[in-house]
C-alpha positions in Angstrom: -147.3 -74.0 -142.9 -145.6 -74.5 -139.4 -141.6 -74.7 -139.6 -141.8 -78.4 -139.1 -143.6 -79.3 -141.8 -141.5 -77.1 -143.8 -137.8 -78.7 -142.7 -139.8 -82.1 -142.8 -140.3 -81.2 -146.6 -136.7 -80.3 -147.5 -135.4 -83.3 -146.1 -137.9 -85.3 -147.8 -136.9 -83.4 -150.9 -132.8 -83.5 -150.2 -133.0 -87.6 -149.8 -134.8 -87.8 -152.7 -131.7 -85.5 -154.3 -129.3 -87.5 -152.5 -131.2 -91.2 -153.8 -130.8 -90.3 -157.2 -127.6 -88.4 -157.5 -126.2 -91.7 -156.1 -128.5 -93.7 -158.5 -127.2 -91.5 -161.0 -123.8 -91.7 -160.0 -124.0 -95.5 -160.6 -125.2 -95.0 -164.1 -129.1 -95.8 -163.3 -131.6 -92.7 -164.2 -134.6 -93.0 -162.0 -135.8 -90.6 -164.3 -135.7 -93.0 -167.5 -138.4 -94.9 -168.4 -136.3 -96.4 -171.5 -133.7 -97.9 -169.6 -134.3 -101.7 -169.9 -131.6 -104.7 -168.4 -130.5 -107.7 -169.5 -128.3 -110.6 -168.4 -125.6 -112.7 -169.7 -123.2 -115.6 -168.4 -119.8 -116.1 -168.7 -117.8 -118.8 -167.5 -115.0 -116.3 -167.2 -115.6 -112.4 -167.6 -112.0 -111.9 -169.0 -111.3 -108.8 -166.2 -115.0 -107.2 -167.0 -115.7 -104.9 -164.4 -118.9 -103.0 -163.2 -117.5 -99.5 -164.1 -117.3 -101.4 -168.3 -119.1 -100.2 -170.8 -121.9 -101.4 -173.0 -121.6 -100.6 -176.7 -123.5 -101.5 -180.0 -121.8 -100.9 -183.0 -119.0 -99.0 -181.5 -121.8 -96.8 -179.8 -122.3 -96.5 -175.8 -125.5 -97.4 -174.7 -125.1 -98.5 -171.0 -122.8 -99.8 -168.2 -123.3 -103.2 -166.4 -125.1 -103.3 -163.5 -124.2 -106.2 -161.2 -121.6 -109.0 -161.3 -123.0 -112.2 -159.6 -122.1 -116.1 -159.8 -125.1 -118.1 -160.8 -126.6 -120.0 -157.9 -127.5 -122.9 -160.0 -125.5 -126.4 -158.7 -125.4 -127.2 -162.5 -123.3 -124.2 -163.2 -121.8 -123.6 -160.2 -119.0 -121.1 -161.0 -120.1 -119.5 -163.4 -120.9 -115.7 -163.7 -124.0 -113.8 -164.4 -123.6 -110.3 -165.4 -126.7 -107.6 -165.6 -125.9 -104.7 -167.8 -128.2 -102.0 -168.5 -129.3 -100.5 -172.2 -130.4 -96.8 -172.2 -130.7 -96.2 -175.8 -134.3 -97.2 -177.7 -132.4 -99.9 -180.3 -134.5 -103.4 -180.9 -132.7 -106.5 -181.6 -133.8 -110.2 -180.8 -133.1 -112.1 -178.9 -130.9 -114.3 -180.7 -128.0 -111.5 -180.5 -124.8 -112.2 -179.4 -123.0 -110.4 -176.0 -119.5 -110.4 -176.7 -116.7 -109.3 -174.2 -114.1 -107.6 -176.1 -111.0 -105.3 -175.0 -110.7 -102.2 -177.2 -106.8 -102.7 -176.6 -104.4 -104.6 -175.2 -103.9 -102.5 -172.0 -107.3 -101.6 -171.2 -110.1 -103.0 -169.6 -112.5 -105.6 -170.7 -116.3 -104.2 -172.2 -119.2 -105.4 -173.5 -120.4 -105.5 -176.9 -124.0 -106.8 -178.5 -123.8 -108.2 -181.7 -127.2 -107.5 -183.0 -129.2 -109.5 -184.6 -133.1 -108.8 -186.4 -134.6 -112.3 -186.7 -136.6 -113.9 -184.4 -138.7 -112.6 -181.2 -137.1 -109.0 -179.9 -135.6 -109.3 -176.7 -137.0 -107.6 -173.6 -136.0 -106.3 -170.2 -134.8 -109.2 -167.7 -134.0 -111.7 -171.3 -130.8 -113.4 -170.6 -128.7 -113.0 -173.5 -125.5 -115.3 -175.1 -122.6 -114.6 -174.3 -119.1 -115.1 -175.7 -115.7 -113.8 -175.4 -113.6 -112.2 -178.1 -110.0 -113.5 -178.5 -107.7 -110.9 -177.9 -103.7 -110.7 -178.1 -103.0 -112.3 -174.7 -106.1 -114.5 -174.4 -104.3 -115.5 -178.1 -101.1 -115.8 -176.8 -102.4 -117.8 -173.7 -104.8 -120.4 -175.9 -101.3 -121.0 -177.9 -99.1 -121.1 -174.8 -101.6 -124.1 -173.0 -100.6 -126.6 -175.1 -97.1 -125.5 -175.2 -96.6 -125.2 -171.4 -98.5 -129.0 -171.1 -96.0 -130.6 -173.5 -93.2 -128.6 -171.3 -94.5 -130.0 -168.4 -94.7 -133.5 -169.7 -90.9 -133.2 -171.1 -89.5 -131.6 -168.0 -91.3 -134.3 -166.1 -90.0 -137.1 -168.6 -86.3 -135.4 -168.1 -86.3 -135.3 -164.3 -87.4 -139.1 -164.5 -84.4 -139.6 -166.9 -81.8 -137.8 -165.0 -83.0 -139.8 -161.7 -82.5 -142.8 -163.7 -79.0 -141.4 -164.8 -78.3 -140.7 -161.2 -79.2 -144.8 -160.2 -77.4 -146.0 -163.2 -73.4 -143.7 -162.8 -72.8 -145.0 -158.9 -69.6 -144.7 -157.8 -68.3 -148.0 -159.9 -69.6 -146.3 -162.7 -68.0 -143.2 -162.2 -64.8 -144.5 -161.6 -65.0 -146.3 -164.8 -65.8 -143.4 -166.8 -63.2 -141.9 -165.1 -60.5 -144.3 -166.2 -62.0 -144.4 -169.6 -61.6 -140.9 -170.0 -58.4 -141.1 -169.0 -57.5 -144.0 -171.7 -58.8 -141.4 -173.8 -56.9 -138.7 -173.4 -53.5 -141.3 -173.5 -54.6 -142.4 -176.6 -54.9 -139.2 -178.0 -51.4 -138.1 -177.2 -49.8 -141.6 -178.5 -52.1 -141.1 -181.8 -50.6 -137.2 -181.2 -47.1 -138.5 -180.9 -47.1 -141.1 -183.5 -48.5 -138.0 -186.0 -45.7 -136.3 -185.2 -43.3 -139.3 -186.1 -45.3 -139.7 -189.5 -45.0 -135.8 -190.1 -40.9 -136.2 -189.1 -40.5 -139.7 -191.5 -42.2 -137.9 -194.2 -39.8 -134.7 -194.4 -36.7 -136.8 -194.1 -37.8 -139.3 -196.7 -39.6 -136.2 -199.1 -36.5 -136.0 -200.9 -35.7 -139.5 -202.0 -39.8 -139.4 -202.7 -39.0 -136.6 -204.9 -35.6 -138.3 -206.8 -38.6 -141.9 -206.5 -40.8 -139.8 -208.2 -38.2 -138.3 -210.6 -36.8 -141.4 -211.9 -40.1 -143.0 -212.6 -40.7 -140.2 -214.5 -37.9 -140.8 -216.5 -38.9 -144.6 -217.0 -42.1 -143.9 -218.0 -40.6 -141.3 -221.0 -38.4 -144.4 -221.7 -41.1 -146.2 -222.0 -42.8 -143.9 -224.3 -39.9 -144.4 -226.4 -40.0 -147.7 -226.7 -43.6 -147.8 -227.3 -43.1 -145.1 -230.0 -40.3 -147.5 -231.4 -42.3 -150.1 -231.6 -45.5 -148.2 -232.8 -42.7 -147.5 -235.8 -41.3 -150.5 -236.4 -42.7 -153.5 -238.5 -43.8 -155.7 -236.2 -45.8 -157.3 -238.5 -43.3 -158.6 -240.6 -40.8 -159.6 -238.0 -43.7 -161.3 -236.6 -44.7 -162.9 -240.2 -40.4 -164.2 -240.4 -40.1 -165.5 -237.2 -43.6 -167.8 -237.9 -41.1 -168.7 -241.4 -38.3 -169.5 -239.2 -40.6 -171.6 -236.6 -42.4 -173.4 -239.3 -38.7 -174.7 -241.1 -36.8 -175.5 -238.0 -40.3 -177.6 -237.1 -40.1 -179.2 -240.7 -36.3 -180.0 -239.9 -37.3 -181.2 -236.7 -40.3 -183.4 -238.2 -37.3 -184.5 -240.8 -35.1 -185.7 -238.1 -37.9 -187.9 -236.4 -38.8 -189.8 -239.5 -35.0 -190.4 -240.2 -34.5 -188.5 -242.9 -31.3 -187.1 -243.7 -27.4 -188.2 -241.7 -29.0 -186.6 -238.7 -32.2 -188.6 -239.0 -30.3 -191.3 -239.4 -27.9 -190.9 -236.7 -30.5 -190.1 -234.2 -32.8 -193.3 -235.4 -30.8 -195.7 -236.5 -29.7 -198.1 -233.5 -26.9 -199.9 -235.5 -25.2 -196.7 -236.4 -25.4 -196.1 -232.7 -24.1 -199.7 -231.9 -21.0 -199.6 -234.2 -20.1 -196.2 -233.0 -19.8 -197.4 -229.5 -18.1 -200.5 -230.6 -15.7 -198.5 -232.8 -15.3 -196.1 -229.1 -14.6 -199.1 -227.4 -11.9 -201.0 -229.3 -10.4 -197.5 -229.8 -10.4 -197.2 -226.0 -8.7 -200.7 -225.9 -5.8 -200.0 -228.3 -5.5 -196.2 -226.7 -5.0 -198.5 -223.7 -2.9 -200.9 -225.2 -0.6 -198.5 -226.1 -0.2 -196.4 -222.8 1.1 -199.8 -221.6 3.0 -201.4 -224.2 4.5 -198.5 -226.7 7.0 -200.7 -227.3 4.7 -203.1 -229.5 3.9 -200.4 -231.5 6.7 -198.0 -232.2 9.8 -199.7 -232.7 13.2 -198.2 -233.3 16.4 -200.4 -233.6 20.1 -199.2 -234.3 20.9 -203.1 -234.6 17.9 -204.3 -236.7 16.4 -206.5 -234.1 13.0 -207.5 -235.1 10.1 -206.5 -233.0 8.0 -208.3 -231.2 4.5 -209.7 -232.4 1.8 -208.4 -230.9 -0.6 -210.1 -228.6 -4.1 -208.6 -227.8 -5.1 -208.2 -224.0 -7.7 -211.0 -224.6 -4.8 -213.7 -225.8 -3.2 -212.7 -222.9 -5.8 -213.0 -220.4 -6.7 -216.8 -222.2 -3.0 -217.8 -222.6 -2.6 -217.0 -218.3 -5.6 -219.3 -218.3 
């Protein structure tokens, strides 16, 4: 063999070296013939990466190949990821490709969820695909909501303080200003007048106390009395006094049919009449005699013989 052929076979043989150690470095084995790949599309790969591992049941059996985004307009954005499967391990087709993370601070991985029934799946199948809720992811699904109604409340307040802002101009201001104010006044006038109370009430505490003092005593009076008359015999005094009602109305009854010199007296208008006539001549002579006492007490030392008397009435006719 001539020297060239020789150095052209040991480069021949070191890029070889060189193709697979890279190959190999990337996780492919030229080598294996049991290698297959598959795909599966995400609309988000959750922080998957091509240096992730494949696993089935917890076990590794391959990396993923190639991150790509699907070129079809209908899913435009979304992400197609190749992953390779070194082990021999059928499953159908209708297994499920989950992305999971082992823990909350590592890295997203793959996972296939096997499953027996139906046609087994084969080199180039595209798998389904779904994504495992971790704590974050959890915490994020939860906070979404949460940080829309913020948004809508903190948009809701900065329309209400705006409004706040329109309604307190200056007038407004001013006004709250000088009501404030009246507040504050009114406070120390109802502070003021408090303290009066508080001053009215200690200087008149001890005539409440002597107030409270004697009614105590009238009401222990009154306990006596009511005692007293608990005791007595009401009853009976009640029973004598209806005894002494119903006579004095039987004497009364008496005097308003005429019974008796009372009854008499009271209806008897010619008792009445010759009283007052009696009254009046009475009156006359009681008259008579303030004027003339001479007609009717006579004293003589010589015996001379008294004069006759003549009633005012004679008088008045004889004048006539």
């Amino acid at each position: 063999m001539s020297k060239q052929l020789k150095t052209g076979i040991v480069a021949v043989i070191i890029i070889a070296l060189f193709i697979w150690g890279y190959s190999f470095l990337k996780g492919h084995n030229l080598f294996d013939s049991e290698t297959r790949y598959f795909n599966v599309e995400y609309a988000n790969i959750a922080g998957l990466s091509k240096s992730s591992l494949v696993t089935i049941n917890g076990l590794k059996v391959g990396k993923i190949d190639q991150i790509r985004f699907n070129k079809n307009l209908q899913k435009k954005g979304h992400l197609v990821v190749r992953f390779s499967v070194e082990k021999e391990f059928s499953f159908s087709k209708n297994s499920i490709v989950k992305i999971y993370s082992p823990n909350p601070l590592s890295a997203s991985n793959l996972a296939i969820i096997p499953k027996y029934d139906g046609e087994n799946a084969v080199s180039d199948d595209t798998l389904v695909g779904e994504i495992e809720s971790n704590l974050f992811t959890s915490i994020g699904e939860r906070l979404d909501p949460l940080q829309t109604k913020l948004e809508r409340v903190i948009v809701s307040a900065d329309s209400l303080f705006k409004k706040v802002n329109t309604i307190l101009d200056l007038k407004t201001q001013n006004s709250l200003r000088a009501s404030v104010k009246n507040i504050e006044y009114a406070t120390e006038e109802l502070n003021k007048t408090m303290l009066s109370v508080n001053t009215l009430m200690d200087a008149t505490s001890l005539d409440l106390k002597e107030s409270i003092t004697n009614t105590r005593s009238i009401t222990e009076n009154f306990s006596k009395i009511s005692d007293t008359l608990v005791n007595a015999n009401i009853g009976k005094i009640l029973k004598d006094a209806q005894g002494t009602i119903s006579s004095v109305n039987l004497l009364i009854d008496g005097i308003t049919s005429g019974k008796g010199s009372v009854g008499k007296l009271v209806t008897n208008d010619d008792l009445y009449n010759n009283i007052a006539a009696t009254t009046k001549e009475l009156e006359n002579l009681l008259r008579e005699i303030k004027l003339h006492p001479k007609r009717f007490v006579h004293f003589s030392l010589f015996g001379k013989k008294a004069k006759q008397y003549t009633s005012v009435k004679d008088t008045v006719s004889s004048k006539k």
